[in-house]
Each structure stands twice: as structure tokens, then as C-alpha cells.
C-alpha positions in Angstrom: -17.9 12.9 -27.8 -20.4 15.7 -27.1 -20.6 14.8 -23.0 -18.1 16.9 -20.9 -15.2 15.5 -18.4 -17.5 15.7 -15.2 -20.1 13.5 -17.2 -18.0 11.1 -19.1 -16.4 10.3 -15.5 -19.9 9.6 -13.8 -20.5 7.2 -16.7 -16.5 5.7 -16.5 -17.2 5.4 -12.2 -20.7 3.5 -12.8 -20.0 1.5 -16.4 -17.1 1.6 -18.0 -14.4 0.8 -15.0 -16.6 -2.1 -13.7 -13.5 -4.6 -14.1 -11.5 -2.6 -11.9 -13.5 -1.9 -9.5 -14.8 -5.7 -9.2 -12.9 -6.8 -6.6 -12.2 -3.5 -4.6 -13.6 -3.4 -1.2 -16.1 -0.1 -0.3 -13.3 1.5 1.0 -10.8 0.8 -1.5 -13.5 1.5 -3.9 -13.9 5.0 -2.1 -10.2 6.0 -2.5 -9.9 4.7 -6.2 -12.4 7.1 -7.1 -11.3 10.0 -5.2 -7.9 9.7 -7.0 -9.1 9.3 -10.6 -11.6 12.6 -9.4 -9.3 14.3 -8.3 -6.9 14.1 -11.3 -10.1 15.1 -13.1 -10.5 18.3 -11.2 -7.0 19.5 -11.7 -7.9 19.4 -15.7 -11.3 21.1 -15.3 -9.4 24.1 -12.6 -6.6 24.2 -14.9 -8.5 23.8 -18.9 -11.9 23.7 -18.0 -14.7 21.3 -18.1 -14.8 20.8 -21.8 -16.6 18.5 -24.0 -14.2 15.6 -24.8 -14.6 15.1 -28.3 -13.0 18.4 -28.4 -10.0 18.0 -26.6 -7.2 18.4 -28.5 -3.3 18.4 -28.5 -2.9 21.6 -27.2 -4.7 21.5 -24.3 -2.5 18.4 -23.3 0.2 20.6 -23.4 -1.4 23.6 -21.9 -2.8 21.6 -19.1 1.1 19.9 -19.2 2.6 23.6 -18.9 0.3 24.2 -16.5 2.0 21.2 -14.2 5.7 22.3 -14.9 4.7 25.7 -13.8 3.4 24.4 -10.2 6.1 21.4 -10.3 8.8 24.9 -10.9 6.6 27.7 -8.4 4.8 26.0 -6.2 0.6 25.9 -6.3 -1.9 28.3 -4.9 -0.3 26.6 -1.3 2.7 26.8 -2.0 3.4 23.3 -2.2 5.5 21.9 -5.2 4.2 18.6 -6.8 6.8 16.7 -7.9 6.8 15.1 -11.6 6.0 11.6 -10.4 2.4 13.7 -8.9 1.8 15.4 -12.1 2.4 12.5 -14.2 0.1 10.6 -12.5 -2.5 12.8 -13.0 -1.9 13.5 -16.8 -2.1 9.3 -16.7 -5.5 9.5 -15.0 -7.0 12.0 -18.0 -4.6 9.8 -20.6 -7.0 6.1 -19.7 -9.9 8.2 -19.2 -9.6 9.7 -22.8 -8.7 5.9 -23.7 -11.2 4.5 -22.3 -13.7 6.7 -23.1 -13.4 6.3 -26.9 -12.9 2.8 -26.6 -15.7 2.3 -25.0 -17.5 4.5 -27.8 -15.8 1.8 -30.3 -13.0 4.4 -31.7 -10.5 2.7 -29.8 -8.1 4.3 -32.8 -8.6 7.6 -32.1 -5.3 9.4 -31.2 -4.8 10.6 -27.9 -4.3 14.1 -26.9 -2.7 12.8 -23.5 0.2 10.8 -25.3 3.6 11.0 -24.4 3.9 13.7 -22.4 5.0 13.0 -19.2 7.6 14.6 -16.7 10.9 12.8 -16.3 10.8 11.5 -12.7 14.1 11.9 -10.2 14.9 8.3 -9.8 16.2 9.3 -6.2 13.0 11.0 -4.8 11.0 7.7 -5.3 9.9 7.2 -1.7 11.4 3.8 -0.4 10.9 4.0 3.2 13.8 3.3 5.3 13.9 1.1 7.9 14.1 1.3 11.5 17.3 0.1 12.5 17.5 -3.6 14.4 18.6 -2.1 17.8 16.0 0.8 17.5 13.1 -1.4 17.7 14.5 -3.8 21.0 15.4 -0.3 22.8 12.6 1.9 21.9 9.8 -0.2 20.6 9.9 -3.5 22.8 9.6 -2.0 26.2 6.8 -3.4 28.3 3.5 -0.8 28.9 5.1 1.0 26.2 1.9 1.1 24.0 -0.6 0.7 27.0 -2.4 3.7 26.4 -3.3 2.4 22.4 -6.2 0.6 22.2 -5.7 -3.4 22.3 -6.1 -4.4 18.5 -4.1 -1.5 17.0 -1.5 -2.4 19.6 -1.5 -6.0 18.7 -1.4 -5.2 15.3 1.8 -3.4 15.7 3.5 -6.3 17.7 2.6 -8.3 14.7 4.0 -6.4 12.4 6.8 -6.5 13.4 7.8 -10.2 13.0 5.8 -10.9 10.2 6.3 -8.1 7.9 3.0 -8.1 6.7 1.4 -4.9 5.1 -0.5 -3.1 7.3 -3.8 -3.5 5.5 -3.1 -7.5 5.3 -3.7 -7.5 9.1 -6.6 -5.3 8.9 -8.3 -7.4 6.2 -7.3 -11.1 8.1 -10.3 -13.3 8.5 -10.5 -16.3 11.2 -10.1 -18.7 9.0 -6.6 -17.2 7.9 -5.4 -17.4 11.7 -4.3 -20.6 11.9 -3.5 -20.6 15.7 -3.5 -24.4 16.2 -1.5 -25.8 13.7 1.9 -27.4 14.8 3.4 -24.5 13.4 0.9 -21.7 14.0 1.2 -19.1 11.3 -1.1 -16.8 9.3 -2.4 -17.3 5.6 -2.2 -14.4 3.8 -5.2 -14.6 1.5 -6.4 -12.4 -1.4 -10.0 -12.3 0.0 -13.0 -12.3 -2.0 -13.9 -8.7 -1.0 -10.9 -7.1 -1.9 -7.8 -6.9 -3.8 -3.8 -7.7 -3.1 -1.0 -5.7 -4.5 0.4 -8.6 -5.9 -0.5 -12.4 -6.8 2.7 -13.5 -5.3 1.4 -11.9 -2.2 -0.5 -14.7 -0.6 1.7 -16.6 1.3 2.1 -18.3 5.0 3.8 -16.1 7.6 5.0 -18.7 10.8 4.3 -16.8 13.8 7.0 -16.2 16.7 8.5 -14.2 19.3 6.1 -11.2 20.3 3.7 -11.8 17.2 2.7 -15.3 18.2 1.8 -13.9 21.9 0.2 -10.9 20.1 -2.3 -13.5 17.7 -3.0 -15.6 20.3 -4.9 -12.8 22.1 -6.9 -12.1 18.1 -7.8 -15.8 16.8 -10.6 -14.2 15.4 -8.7 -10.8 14.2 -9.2 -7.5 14.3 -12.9 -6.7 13.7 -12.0 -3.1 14.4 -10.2 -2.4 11.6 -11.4 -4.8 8.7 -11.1 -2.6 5.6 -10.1 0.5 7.7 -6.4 0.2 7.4 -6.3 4.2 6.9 -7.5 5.0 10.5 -5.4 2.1 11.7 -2.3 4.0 10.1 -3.4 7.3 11.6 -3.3 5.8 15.0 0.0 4.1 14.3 1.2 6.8 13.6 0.1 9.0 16.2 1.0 6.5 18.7 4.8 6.1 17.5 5.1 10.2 17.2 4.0 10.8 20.8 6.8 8.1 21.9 9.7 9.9 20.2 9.6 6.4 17.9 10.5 7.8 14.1 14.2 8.6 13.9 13.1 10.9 10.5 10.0 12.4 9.1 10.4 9.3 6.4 9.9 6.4 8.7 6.3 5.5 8.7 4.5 2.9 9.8 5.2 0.5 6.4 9.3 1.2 7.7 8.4 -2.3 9.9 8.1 -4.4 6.9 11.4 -2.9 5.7 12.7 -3.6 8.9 11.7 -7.4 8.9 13.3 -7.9 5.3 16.6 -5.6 6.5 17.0 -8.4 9.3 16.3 -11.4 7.1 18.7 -10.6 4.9 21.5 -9.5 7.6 21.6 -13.0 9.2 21.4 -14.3 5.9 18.0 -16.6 5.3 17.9 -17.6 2.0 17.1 -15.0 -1.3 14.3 -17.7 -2.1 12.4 -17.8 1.2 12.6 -13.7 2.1 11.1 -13.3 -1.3 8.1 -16.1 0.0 7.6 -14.6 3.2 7.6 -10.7 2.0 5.2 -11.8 -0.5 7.7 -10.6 -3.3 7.7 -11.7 -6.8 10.8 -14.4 -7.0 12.6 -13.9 -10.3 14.6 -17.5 -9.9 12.9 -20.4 -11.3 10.8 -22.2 -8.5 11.7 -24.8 -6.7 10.0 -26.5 -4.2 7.7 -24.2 -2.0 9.7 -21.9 0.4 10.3 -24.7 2.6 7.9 -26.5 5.1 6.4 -24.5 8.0 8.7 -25.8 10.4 11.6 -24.8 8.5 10.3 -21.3 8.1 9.8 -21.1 11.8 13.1 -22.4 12.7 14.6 -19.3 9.9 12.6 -16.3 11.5 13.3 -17.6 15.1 16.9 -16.8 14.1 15.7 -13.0 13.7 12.7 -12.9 16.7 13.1 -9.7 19.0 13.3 -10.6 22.4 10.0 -9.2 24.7 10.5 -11.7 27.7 6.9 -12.7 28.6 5.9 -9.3 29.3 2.0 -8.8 29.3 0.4 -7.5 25.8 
């Protein structure tokens, strides 16, 4: 207990947090560590840098005060973290206290961090809206539209938007996942080796159609560009559908074309079962069967494809 925060972290980053970071990718890897740091540094600007061992309740509830004040005033920016922020960062210094002493073998030891967290406004939780159906065939599905983004982050887009994958599954899809010349093509969504999945019930077959299909086709072997870089992908995205006048409110975002995809599932009424397989969502029901075949699938999302007539990628 006599090594301070910076140090016990160094030693949590290269030992202790080994299992999590197992199956991270480098860049995954990268961010995970810049969050748990930075919820670090907040403790050492706002406490100081002090030796664990001799942490003790009232620093947890300084350093908690010290988060209402900024979550009530603002912070040296002027920005005001809200409570879901703060209590992730008091979370980051609660497991690292944890793990720390469990590591140590005093996994008994009580911790400082305990129960002391903000209650969060249910109704700020950011859930994305989507973009409406009608938006998307006026504003998104015009031909030349996207010429001037370069050809994978284009096709990426396209793709999104009748598969509903996650941006980063696209990113991340290896040639063997891009199964082009099966009756039905469609991609197989894959937790690969190198990285980790939200979600087991994430791996799943997408059938391609409509301007996704035409969009594949042109990637068999994805998009080499952007394996493991789904941040610059989204900063292009992004850039590329704010230029064209695209976000109806500063809360659509990119991820607002998965939300889309389930929106029009469920408005022409495919079944609960199969939009929980196909968005990669956990299924509460009991199972049966397997989502339906492929061709089945297809048939479903044809029922929802945008029109794009032909028009070159």
C-alpha cells in the first residue's frame, strides 16, 4: 500500500488488467487506457497523488464533493459534467482500489470508493435518435452525393445503412466474413481474434440488399483503410454528413443509421425475434430455431431496402 496512484496504475496497465485487455485490439487497447488514466488524473488534480494504502473515506467524499461542485458550476472550462461522467470516473478509482488490494491478497479490505455515486437523469442517457425513413431516400440517397469522400468511407456508409451494423463492425470485417458468393450474399459478423464485440449475441449474418449489396460488391476484400480505425472513420463520417446539411439535430451522429435500420424494421413489422438477430441484440424470448434461413432474411429486409436505382457508387 506504500506505492502512489500514478504507480499502482503503471503496474494495473502492465499486470494486473491482463484479462481485460487480452483480447483488445492496439487501438482499443489505446483508448481503454486513456480512460481509466484519465479518471486517474482527475483524483490526483483534485486529492493528490497519494499513497494508496492511505486513502481513506474522506477523501472519497472530498474527491466526491469535488464532482458535485463541477457537475453544479461548471469546471475550470466551463463545461458541466453530468453525474453519469463523474460516476464513471469515481468507478474507475473504485476497481482500481479493488483491484489493487486484491491483487495484494486483501481482497477484504473496505473500500474508500463505495457507494457513492451520483444519481443519474434517466432522460439525459444519450440514445441517439434516428434519422427519419424519408430523410435518408431525399437527402442521403441522391447519386454523386458523397463523390468527394474517399471510396471505402463512402461505401461504408451505403452499407450502413441497410445492414445496421456498428460502425466499427465494418471497419474490423475481414475477407473471409464477406461472403459475396453465397446464394444469398450476406456478411458474417464475427468477434475476431484481435478484438472484442460489445456483445456475444453480436455475431450474427446480415443478408445484403438494395444499395449495400452494390456497395460490398465493390469491397470483397473490405476496407483495409480503416481496420481498427473506426475513430477516424467516424470523424470523416461525420464531417462528410455536416458539410451536406445531413444531421437534422446536433444528436444525430453517425450510430443514428443503425437506429434507423431497427426504426424501419420494426415499422413494417418483421418479426421481434429476427430484428433482435439481425441488430445483434440480446433476445429475451426463449430460442427457437435460428432467425430464420438466409433467404428468408433477405426476402424480410427487401421489404425495407431504400431505393438508389443503379446509380454508380
Amino acid at each position: 500500500g506504500s506505492m502512489t496512484l500514478i504507480d499502482v496504475f503503471e503496474l494495473y496497465v502492465a499486470e494486473i488488467a491482463f484479462d481485460a485487455q487480452r483480447k483488445k485490439s492496439p487501438a482499443q487497447r489505446k483508448s481503454w487506457e486513456k480512460a481509466k488514466r484519465t479518471s486517474i488524473n482527475y483524483f490526483v488534480q483534485a486529492i493528490g497523488n497519494k499513497k494508496i494504502g492511505t486513502i481513506e473515506r474522506h477523501h472519497a467524499l472530498e474527491y466526491r464533493n469535488w464532482w458535485a461542485d463541477r457537475i453544479k458550476n461548471g469546471d475550470e472550462n466551463g463545461d458541466r459534467p453530468t453525474p453519469y461522467t463523474a460516476n464513471r470516473h469515481i468507478g474507475n478509482m473504485r476497481s482500481l482500489y479493488r483491484e489493487y488490494f486484491s491483487y495484494a491478497g486483501e481482497e477484504d479490505r473496505p473500500n474508500p470508493f463505495r457507494r457513492i455515486s451520483f444519481k443519474e437523469d434517466r432522460s439525459t442517457k444519450k440514445k441517439r435518435p434516428p434519422f427519419e425513413t424519408d430523410w435518408i431516400k431525399e437527402k442521403f440517397l441522391l447519386p454523386g452525393l458523397f463523390d468527394g469522400v474517399n471510396d471505402e468511407a463512402r461505401h461504408i456508409l451505403f452499407t450502413l445503412i441497410e445492414t445496421g451494423a456498428r460502425p466499427s463492425e465494418l471497419c474490423n470485417l475481414r475477407p473471409e466474413n464477406i461472403r459475396l458468393n453465397a446464394d444469398v450474399p450476406y456478411l458474417a459478423i464475427r468477434e475476431a481474434n484481435s478484438r472484442e464485440i460489445k456483445a456475444d449475441a453480436s455475431d450474427r449474418d446480415i443478408p445484403l440488399v438494395g444499395i449495400a449489396l452494390a456497395a460490398m460488391k465493390l469491397h470483397p476484400e473490405g476496407f483495409p483503410r480503416y481496420f481498427d480505425k473506426e475513430t477516424s472513420l467516424s470523424a470523416i463520417l461525420m464531417k462528410a454528413l455536416k458539410t451536406r446539411g445531413l444531421l437534422p439535430t446536433d444528436k444525430h451522429k453517425v450510430y443514428s443509421l443503425r437506429h434507423s435500420f431497427e426504426k424501419r424494421m420494426l415499422e413494417s413489422g418483421l418479426e421481434y425475434d429476427l430484428r433482435c438477430t439481425l441488430m445483434g441484440h440480446k433476445n429475451e424470448r426463449p430460442e427457437y430455431g435460428d432467425g430464420g434461413s438466409m433467404k428468408f432474411r433477405r426476402d424480410e429486409l427487401l421489404k425495407i431496402a431504400l431505393p438508389y436505382n443503379g446509380w454508380a457508387l
